[in-house]
N, C-alpha and C positions, 0 to 999 in steps of 0.2 A: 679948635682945641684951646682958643683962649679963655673958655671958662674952667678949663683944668688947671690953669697955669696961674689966675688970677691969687693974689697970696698964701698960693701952696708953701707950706712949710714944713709941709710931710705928716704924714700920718701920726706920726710919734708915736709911734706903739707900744711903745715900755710905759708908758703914762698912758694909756689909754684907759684903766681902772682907777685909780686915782685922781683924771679930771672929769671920769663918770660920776665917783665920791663926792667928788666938790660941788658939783650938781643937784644929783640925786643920792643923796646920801643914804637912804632908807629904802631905795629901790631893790627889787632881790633878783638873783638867778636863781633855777632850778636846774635841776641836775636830775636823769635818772637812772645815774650810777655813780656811787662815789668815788673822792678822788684817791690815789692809789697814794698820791703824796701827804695827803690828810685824810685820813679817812675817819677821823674823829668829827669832821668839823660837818657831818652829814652831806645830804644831799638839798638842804637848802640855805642861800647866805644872801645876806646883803653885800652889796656892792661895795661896799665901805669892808667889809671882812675880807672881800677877795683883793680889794689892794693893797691890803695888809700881808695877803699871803703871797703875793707876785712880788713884794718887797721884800719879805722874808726869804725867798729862797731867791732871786735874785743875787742877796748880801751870802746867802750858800755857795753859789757860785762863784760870786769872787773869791771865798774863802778857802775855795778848792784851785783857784787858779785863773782862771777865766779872765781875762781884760778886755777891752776896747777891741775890734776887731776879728774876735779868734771865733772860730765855729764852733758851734754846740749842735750836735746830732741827737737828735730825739727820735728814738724809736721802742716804744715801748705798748701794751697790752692796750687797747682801746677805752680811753676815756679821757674826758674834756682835761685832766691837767696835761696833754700832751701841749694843749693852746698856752696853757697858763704857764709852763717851763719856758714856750719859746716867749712869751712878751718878760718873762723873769727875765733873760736870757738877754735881749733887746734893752729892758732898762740900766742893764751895765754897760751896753754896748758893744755888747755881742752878738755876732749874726746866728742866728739859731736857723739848724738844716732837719726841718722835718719827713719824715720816711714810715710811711703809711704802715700798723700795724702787721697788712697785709703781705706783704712786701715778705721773701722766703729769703734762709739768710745767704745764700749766694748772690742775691740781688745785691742786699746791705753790705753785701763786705764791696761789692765792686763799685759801689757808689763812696763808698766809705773813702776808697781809693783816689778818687777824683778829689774830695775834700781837703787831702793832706792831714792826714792826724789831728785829726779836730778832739775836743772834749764827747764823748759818748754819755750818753742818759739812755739807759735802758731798766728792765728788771731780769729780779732773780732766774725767773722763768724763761724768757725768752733767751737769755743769756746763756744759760746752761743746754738748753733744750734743744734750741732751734737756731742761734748762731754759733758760727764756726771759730777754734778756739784763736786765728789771728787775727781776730778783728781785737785782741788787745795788742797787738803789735802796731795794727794801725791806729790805734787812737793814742790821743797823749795823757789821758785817764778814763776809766771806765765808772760811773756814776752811777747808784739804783735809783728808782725809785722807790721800788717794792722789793724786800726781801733781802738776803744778804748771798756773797756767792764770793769765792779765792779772787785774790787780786782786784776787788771793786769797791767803791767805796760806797756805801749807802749815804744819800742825803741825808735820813737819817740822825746819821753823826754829826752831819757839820749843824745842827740846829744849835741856835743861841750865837751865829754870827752877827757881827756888831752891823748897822743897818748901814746902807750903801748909799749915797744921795743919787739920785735919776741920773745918765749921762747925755748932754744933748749932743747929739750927731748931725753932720750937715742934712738938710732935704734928700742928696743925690749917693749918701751912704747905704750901701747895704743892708738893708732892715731884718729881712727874711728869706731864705732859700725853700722852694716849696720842691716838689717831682713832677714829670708832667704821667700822664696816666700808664703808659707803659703798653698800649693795646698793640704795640709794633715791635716789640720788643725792650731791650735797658731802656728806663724812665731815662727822661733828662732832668737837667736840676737847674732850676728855672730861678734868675738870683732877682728878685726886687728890690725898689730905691723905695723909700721914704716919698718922697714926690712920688713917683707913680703910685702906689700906692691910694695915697690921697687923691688922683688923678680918678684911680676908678672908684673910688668913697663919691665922687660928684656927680655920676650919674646912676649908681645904683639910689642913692638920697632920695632921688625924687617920685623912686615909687611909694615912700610913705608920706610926701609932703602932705595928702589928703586926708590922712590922718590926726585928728582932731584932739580924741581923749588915748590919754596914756595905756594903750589895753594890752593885755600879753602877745607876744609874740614866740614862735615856737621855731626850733630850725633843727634840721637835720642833714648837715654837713659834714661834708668829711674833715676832722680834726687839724688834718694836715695840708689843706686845701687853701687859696690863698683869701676864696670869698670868704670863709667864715670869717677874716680878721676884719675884712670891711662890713659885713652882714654885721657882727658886734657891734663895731662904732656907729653905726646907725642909728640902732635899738639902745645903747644904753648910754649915749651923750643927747640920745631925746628923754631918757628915761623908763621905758617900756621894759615891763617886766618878762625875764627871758627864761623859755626852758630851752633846755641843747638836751637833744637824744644821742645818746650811741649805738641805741639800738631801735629800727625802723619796725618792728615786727608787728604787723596791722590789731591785732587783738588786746598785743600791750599798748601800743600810743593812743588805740582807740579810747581806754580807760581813762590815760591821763589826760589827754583831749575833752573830755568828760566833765574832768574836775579842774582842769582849768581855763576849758572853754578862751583857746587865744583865737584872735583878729585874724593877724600875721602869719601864712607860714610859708618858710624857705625851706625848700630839697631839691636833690637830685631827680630827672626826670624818673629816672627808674623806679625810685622813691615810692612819688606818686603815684604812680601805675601801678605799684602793690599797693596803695591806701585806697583804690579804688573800693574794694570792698568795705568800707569806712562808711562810703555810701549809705548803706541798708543797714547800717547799725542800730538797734533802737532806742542806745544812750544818745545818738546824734553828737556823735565829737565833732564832726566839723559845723555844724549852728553857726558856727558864731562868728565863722571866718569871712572877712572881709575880703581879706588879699592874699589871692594862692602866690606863692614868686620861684619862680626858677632864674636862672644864671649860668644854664651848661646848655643843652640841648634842644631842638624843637620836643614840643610834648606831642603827643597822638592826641589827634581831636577827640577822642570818645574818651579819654582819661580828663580833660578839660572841661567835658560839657557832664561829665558824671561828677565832677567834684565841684563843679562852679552848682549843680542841680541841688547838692545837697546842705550848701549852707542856705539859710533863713537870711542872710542879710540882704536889704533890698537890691544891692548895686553891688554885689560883691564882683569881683572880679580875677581874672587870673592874667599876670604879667610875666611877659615869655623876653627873657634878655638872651640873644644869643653871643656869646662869649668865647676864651680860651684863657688858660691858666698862663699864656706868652703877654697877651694881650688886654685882656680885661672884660668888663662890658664894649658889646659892639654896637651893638641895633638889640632893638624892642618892639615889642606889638601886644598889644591888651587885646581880651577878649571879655566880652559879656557872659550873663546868663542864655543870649538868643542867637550865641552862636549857630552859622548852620549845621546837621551833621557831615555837610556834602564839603564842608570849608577846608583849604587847603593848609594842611598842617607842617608843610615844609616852610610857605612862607614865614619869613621869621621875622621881617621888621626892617624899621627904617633904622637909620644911624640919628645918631643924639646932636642936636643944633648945637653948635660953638665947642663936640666936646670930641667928638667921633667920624670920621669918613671910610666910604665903606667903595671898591671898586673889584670888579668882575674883569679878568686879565684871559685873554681869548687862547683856546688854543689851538686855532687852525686858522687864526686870521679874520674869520667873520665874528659875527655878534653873537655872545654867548646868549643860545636861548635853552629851553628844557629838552632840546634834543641832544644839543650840545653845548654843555655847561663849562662854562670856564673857572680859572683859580681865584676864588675870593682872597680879597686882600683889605687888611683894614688899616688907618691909620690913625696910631690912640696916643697919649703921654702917658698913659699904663702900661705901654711896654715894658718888658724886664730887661734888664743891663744887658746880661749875656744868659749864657750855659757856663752854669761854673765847668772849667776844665775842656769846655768843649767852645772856644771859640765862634771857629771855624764853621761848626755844625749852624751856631747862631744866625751867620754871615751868609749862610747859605737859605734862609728863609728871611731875612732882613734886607729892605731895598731902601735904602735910604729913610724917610719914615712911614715905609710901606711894611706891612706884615706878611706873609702868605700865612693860611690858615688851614691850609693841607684840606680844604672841602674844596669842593663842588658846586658849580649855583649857579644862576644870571638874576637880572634885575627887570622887571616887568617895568613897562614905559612910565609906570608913577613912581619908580624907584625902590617900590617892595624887595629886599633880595629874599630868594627861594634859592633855599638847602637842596642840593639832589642825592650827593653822598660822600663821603671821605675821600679822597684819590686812590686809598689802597684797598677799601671796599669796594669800588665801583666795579661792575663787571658788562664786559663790554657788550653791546648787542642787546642787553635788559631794558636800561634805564634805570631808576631811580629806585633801589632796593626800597629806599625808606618809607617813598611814598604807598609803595607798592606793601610792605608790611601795614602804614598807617589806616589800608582800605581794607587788608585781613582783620582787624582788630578791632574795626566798626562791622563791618561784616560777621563776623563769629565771636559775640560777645562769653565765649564758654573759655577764648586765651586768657590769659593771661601774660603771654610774652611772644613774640615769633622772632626769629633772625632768618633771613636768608642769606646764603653761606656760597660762594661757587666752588664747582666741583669738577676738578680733573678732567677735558673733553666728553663732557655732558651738561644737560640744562642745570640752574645752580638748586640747590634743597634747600627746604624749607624746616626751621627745626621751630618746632613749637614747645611751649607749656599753657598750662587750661589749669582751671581751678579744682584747688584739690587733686589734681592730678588726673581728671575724671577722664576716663577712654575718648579721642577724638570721632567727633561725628563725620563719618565717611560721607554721605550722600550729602550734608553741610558743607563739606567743605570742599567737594567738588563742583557744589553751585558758586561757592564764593572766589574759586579762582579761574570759572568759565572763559572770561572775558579780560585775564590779566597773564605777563608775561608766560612761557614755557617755565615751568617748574618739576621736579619727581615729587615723587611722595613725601609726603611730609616726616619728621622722625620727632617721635615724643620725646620729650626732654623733662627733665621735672626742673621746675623755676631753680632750684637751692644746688641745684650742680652745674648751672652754667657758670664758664668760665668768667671772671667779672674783676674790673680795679676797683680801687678805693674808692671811684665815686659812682661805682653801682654801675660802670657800663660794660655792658657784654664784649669780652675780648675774643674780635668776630675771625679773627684770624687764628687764633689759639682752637676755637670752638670749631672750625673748620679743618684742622688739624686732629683734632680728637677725632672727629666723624671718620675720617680718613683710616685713622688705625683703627677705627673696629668693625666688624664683619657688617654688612650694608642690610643683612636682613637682620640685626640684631636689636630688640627693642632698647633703649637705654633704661628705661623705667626700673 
């Protein structure tokens, strides 16, 4: 880990646009949706204009109150100034607490709670509609972005505040409060240092070191996620011109992908596996792409070897960092164009020299192997401080500088670790749900998505979605799970109603909850 530590001085994220400025002064981002805070200023800026605007409302919120230290809650309608409120937020030196559009407002008021009366940033709409009326009791002002509404004050009004100079904060301060996904219930709130931070800026870096000429870069991240702040600093302290989507929808990124033809792209596994279709498009959006990157998840091999098939570049590649929002990048593993289809899509990688350690902790005393998987554990300088409010909870997955990482896995005698499955997915007597979906999904290329789910004293079900929604092939899909664990019948699902967090993963426990309360021969479709 001493190449994390070598003159880390923290991320500095309230400057992060301003020493992009000083660099690339002409470089642009793209947007394709405006900002809700300026929606004058379009959907395309140079770099040099957005740190003008992270300055500008920055000196907004001191002027509403804010100082050094105090939390800023950002929860507001999906679009990138959610990113741009918290680095404003950050260059006064304030810890800015993001909370995923998504997020229903009984959630946000009980995280609200945890925060202690922070500053709120929301809009007109969410605010009247969809939270509840004491989340002004728990905040110490209520702040729009968009629109006006009793008791709040629109940003807005405080325009034409006098401008604020940057605040330097030690490495080991508080920079940013993110959530963690929520698939188990209340998200935690997950508080990062400046140094860590930075910590995990040093080995995500090196999947663009190969990268030669300044070409676009495309990302699709969840706004309130902590990759996106380092996926940023990446891209535009190199200078790479940047689009941010909010919205993943394959027919719309297809077009944009089109016309601006990026190198670079970063998403969610999930992501991917709907751009699969992107594929066989005949504008050809992905051309041009060099480097697929993910940061969350093992991907499904047939999502990997369909999207590496469809760029033209000779050596493109797709790099798989397996991660968590506690911890950071953990381990990595590239894949080629000649991937096998037969190749194992759980293993996820080795851990990063001088920066990452990665150990398999047994649970019955022998050597964790794919029969018996023990608790991955990793140990990073990206770790986050604590759980705001939840001590305790922190201290119970923290071993000194050990992480637990709530999966599944062992490490094959070269050191690869392989994913089997989350500890609260696992279901016992199966095996490795995951793998076990990654083999349906090469096998019945008409999915589009499968989760298997267990089920009450009976074998676990299988709930799928297909494209288009098109009727499952019975006698297909009875050849394809001949020779893999006991399962029932499969239950159709359409992709757009599975239950899902803010970074596109299936909440397998919720979705198996819903199957439960509705009648077993009833189709969902």
């Amino acid at each position: 880990m001493f190449l994390q530590r070598m003159g880390n001085r923290g991320i500095r994220l309230g400057t992060l646009f301003e020493r992009a400025a000083s660099r690339h002064p002409a470089n642009v981002l793209l947007l394709d949706r405006e900002l809700d805070i300026a929606p004058g200023r379009g959907r395309i800026m140079t770099v040099t204009e957005v740190a003008d605007l992270v300055d500008d409302f920055g000196s907004r919120l001191w002027r509403a109150g804010a100082r050094p230290g105090d939390h800023v809650v950002v929860h507001k309608r999906n679009a990138f100034d959610i990113t741009l409120l918290a680095i404003a937020a950050a260059r006064i030196g304030a810890v800015p607490v993001l909370l995923s559009p998504h997020l229903d407002g009984g959630t946000v008021t009980a995280l609200l709670r945890r925060v202690e009366r922070p500053f709120l940033i929301t809009d007109a709409e969410k605010l009247t509609g969809e939270l509840p009326p004491e989340v002004h009791a728990l905040s110490r002002r209520v702040l729009l972005a968009s629109g006006t509404a009793e008791h709040a004050t629109p940003l807005a009004e405080l325009a034409g505040a006098p401008r604020i100079p940057a605040m330097a904060m030690p490495p080991e301060h508080p920079t940013l409060v993110t959530h963690t996904s929520g698939t188990t219930g209340l998200p935690k709130l997950a508080v990062h240092s400046s140094f860590g931070l930075e910590a995990r800026y040093r080995p995500q870096s090196l999947a663009t070191a190969f990268l030669r000429r300044r070409e676009p870069v495309a990302i699709h991240v969840s706004f309130v996620h902590s990759r996106l702040f380092t996926a940023l600093a990446i891209a535009l302290l190199r200078g790479f011109p940047v689009l941010l989507l909010a919205d993943a929808e394959p027919r719309r990124t297809a077009a944009l992908f089109a016309t601006l033809r990026p190198a670079v792209l970063e998403a969610h596994p999930n992501t991917y596996l709907s751009w699969e279709e992107m594929a066989d498009d005949p504008l050809q959006p992905l051309a041009n792409v060099k480097l697929f990157s993910s940061t969350f998840d093992a991907l499904h091999p047939r999502t990997v070897r369909t999207l590496i098939g469809a760029s033209r570049r000779r050596s493109a590649r797709f790099g798989q960092i397996y991660g968590q929002s506690e911890i950071g990048p953990s381990v990595a593993r590239s894949y080629g164009r000649h991937r096998s289809p037969d190749a194992d899509g759980r293993c996820v990688g080795m851990p990063f020299p001088g920066m990452t350690r990665v150990r398999v902790v047994s649970r019955d005393g022998r050597r964790p192997t794919a029969a018996s998987p023990g608790h991955i554990e990793i140990s990073s300088d990206g770790r986050i401080r604590t759980y705001l409010g939840e001590q305790q909870r922190f201290d119970g997955q923290a071993a000194e500088e050990w992480w637990r990482m709530g999966d599944l896995g062992y490490r094959t005698r070269w050191g690869c670790l392989h994913l089997t499955d989350r500890e609260v997915d696992e279901i016992p007597g199966f095996g490795s749900t995951l793998t076990v979906e990654d083999r349906l999904l090469t096998r019945l290329p008409e999915l589009s998505e499968v989760v298997i789910v267990p089920v009450d004293g009976g074998p676990p079900r299988p709930v799928v979605c297909t494209a288009d929604d098109r009727p499952l092939d019975g006698a297909a899909w009875r050849a394809a799970v001949v020779d893999l664990p006991r399962m029932t019948a499969p239950v159709h699902w359409r992709r757009a109603d599975l239950p899902k967090t803010g970074t596109t993963k299936v909440r397998r426990l919720e979705l198996a909850r819903l199957l439960a309360d509705r009648d077993p021969g009833q189709d969902p479709r």
